[in-house]
C-alpha positions as CSV (number, residue, x, y, z in Angstrom):
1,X,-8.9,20.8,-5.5
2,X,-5.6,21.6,-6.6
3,X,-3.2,18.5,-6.9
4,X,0.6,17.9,-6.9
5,X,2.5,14.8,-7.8
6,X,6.0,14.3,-6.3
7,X,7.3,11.1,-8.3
8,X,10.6,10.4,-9.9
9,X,9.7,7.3,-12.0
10,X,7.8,8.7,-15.5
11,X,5.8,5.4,-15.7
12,X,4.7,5.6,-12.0
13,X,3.7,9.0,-12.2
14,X,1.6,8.9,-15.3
15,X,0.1,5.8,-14.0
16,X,-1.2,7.7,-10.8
17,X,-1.7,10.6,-13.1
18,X,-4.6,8.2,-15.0
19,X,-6.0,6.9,-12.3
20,X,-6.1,10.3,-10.7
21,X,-8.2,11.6,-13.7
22,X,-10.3,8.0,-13.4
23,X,-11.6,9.3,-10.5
24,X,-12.4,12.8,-11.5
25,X,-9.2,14.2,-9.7
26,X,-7.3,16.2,-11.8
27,X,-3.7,16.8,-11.5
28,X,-2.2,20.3,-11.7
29,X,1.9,19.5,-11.9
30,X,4.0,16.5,-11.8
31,X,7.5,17.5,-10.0
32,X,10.4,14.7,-10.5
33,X,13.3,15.5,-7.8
34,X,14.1,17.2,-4.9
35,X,15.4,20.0,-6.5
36,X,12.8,20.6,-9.3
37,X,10.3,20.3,-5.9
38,X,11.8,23.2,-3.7
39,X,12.2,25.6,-6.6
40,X,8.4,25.1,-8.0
41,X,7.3,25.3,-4.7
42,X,9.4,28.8,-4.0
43,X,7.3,30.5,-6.8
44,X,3.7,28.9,-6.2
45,X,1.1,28.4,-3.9
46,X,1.0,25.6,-2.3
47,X,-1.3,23.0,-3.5
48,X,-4.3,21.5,-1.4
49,X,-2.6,17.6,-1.5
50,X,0.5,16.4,-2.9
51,X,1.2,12.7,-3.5
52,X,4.6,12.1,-2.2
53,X,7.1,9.8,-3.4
54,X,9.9,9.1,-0.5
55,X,12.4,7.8,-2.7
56,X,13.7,10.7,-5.7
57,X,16.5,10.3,-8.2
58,X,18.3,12.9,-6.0
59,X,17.4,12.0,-2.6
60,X,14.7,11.6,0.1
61,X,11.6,13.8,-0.5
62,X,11.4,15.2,2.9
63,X,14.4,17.0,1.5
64,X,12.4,19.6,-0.1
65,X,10.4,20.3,3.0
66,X,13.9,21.1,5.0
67,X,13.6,24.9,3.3
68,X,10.1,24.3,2.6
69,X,7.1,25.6,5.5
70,X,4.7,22.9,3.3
71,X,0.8,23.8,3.6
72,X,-0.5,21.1,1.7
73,X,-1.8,17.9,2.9
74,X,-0.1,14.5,2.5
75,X,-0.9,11.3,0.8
76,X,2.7,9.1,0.4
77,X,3.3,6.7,-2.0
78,X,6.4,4.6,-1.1
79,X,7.3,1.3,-1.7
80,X,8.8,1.4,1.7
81,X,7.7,-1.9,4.2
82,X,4.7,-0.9,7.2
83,X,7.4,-0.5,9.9
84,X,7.6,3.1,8.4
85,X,4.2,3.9,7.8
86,X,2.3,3.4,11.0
87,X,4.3,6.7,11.9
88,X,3.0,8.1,8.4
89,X,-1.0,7.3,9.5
90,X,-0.2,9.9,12.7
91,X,0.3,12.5,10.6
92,X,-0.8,12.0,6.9
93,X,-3.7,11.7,5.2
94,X,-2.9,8.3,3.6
95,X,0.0,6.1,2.8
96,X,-0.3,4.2,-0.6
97,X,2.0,0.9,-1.5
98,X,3.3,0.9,-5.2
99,X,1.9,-0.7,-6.9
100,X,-1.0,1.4,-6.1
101,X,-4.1,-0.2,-5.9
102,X,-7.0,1.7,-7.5
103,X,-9.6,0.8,-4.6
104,X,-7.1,1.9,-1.9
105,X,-6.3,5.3,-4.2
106,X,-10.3,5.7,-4.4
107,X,-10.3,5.2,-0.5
108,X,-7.7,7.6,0.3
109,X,-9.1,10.1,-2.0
110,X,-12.3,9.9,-0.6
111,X,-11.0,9.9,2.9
112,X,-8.7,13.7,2.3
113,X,-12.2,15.3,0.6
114,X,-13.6,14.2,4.7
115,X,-10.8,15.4,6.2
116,X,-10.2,18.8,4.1
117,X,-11.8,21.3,6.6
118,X,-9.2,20.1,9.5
119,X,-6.1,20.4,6.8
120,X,-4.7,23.3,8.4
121,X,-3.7,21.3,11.2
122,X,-1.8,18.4,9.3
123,X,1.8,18.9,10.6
124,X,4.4,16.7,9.4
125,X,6.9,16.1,11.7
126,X,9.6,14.9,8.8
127,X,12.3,14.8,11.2
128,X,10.6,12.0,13.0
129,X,9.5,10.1,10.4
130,X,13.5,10.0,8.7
131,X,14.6,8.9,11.9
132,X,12.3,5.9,11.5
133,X,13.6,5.1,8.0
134,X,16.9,5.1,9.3
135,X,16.1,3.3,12.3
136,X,13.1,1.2,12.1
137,X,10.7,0.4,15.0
138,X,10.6,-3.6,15.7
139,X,7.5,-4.8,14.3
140,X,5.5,-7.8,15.7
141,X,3.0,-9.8,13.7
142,X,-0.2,-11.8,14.3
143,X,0.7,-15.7,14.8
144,X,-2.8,-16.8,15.0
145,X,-5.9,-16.0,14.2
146,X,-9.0,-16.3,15.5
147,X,-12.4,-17.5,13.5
148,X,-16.0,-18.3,14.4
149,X,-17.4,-21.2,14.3
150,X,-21.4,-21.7,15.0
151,X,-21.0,-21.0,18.5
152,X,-17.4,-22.3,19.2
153,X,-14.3,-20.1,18.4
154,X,-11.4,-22.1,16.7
155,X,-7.6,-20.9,17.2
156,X,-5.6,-20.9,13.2
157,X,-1.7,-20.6,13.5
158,X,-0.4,-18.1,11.0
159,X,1.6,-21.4,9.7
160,X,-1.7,-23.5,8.6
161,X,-2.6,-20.5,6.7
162,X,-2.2,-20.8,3.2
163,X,-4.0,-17.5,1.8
164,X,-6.5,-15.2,2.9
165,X,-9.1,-13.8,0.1
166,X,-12.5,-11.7,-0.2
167,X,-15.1,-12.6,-1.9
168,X,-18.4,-11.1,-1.9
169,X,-17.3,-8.4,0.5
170,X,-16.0,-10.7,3.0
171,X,-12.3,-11.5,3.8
172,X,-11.8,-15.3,4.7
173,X,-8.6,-17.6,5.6
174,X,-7.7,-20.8,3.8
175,X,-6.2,-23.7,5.6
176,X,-3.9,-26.3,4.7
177,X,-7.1,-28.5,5.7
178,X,-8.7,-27.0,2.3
179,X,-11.1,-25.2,4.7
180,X,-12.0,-21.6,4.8
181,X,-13.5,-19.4,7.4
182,X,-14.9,-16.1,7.2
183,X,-13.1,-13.1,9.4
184,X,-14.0,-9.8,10.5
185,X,-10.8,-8.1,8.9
186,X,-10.4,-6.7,5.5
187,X,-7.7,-7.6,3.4
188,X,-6.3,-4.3,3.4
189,X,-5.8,-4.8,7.5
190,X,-4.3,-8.2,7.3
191,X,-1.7,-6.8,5.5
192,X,-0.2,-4.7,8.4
193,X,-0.7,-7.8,10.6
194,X,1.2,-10.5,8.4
195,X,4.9,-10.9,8.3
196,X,5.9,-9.3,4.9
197,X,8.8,-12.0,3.9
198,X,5.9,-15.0,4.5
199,X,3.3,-13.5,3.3
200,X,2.2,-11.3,-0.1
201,X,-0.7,-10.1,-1.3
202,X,-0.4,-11.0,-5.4
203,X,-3.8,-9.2,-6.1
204,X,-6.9,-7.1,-4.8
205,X,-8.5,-10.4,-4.1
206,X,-5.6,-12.8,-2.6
207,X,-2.4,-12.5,-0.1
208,X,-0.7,-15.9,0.4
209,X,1.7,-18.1,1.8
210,X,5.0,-18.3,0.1
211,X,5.2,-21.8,1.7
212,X,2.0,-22.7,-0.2
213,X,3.1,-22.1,-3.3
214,X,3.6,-25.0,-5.2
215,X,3.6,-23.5,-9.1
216,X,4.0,-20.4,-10.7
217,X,2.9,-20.5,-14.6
218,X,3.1,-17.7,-17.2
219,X,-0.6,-16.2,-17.9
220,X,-2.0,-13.5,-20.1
221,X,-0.9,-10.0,-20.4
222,X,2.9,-10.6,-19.1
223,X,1.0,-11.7,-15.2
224,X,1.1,-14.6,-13.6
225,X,-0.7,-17.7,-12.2
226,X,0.1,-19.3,-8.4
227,X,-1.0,-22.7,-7.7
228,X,-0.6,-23.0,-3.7
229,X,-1.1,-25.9,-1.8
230,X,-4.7,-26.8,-0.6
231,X,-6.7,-24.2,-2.8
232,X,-8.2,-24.6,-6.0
233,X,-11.1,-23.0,-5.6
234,X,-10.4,-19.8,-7.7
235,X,-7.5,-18.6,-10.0
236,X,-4.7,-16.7,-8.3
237,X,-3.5,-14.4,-10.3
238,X,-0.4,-12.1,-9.9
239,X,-1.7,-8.8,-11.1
240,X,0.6,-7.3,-13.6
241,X,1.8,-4.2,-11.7
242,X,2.6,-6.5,-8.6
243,X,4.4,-8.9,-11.0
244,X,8.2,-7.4,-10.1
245,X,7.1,-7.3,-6.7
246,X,6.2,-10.6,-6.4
247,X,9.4,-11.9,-8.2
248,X,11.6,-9.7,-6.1
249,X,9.9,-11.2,-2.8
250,X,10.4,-15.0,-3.8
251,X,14.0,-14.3,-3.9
């Protein structure tokens, strides 16, 4: 498998570089800007999957694909909010969030090696997708939820939600009744159903309320602890490559 890296920020890049390697994947060229991009790819072949970046010191990366007839499959990894992305699942492989997450990486991984006899017929249509950017689809969110209970199924508002969690494989809600209930969602599929200015997912293991949260406390290795309203059943902790994020999103 030959793999490209499209990624303007050094740290970013060697992060996914590591993790990359973590998982046996090994990386062929790391490009930095648009116009690095369309000259390397004007003397090589194509690789078999490039991790995009949408966001490059010099411009948008679907730039280099304007003069470029790309062959490769996708994987993006943008900091850019879902509205954008649902168009990405149409014609990607994957779409990653920065900070990337390693299980997600793993997953998407795991999910192009599947997919790799039908990669001749991954088309990016770029045009459509920076038309989206520009002008976002309205997005709609879950306001309740539903969970079972014995026999009965109980109706939870999004507002008496104050995180949702897994724990032994299994994603639950947490009320502001310091009750939790088990669901048949993962964590990683709540996300696209929450609104993203109420709700942030701090770790792997936890996504809550910003009207929960009644403490935030310095912890080990430059992350940080939440204390939210109605929870003390386990330690939330910010993990330290979502610490900016997090920051940047109480403001």
């Amino acid at each position: 498998m030959n793999v490209l890296i499209i990624e303007d920020e050094a740290p970013s890049a060697r992060r996914l570089h590591r993790m990359l390697k973590d998982l046996g994947v090994e990386v062929d060229k790391i490009l930095h800007s648009v116009e690095e991009s369309v000259s390397w790819f004007s003397g090589k072949p194509h690789p078999d999957l490039i991790f995009l970046d949408i966001q490059l010191s010099d411009g948008l990366s679907f730039e280099i694909f304007d003069s470029i007839d790309i062959k490769s499959a996708i994987i993006f990894t943008t900091a850019y909010d879902e509205y954008a992305l649902q168009a990405f699942k149409l014609n990607s492989i994957d779409y990653l969030l920065k900070p990337i997450d390693e299980d997600e990486l793993a997953y998407a991984v795991e999910k192009y090696k599947n997919f790799k006899p039908l990669k001749s017929a991954v088309q990016l249509n770029f045009n459509d997708i920076k038309k989206l950017l520009v002008n976002p689809i309205e997005r709609t969110y879950r306001k309740r939820f539903t969970v079972k209970v014995g026999q009965h199924l109980k109706l939870i508002s999004l507002e008496d939600i104050v995180c949702f969690y897994s724990e032994n494989k299994g994603t639950y809600l947490h009320t502001n009744e310091n009750r939790s209930y088990l669901m048949d969602i993962t964590l990683e599929a709540l996300q696209e159903e929450l609104p993203p200015d109420e709700f942030f997912r701090v770790s792997r293991k936890f996504c809550i309320n910003i009207n929960a949260v009644k403490d935030i406390i310095n912890y080990t290795n430059a992350r940080l602890q939440v204390k939210i309203n109605h929870f003390n059943e386990q330690e939330i902790i910010v993990s330290r490559e979502r610490v900016k994020d997090f920051k940047d999103w109480l403001s």
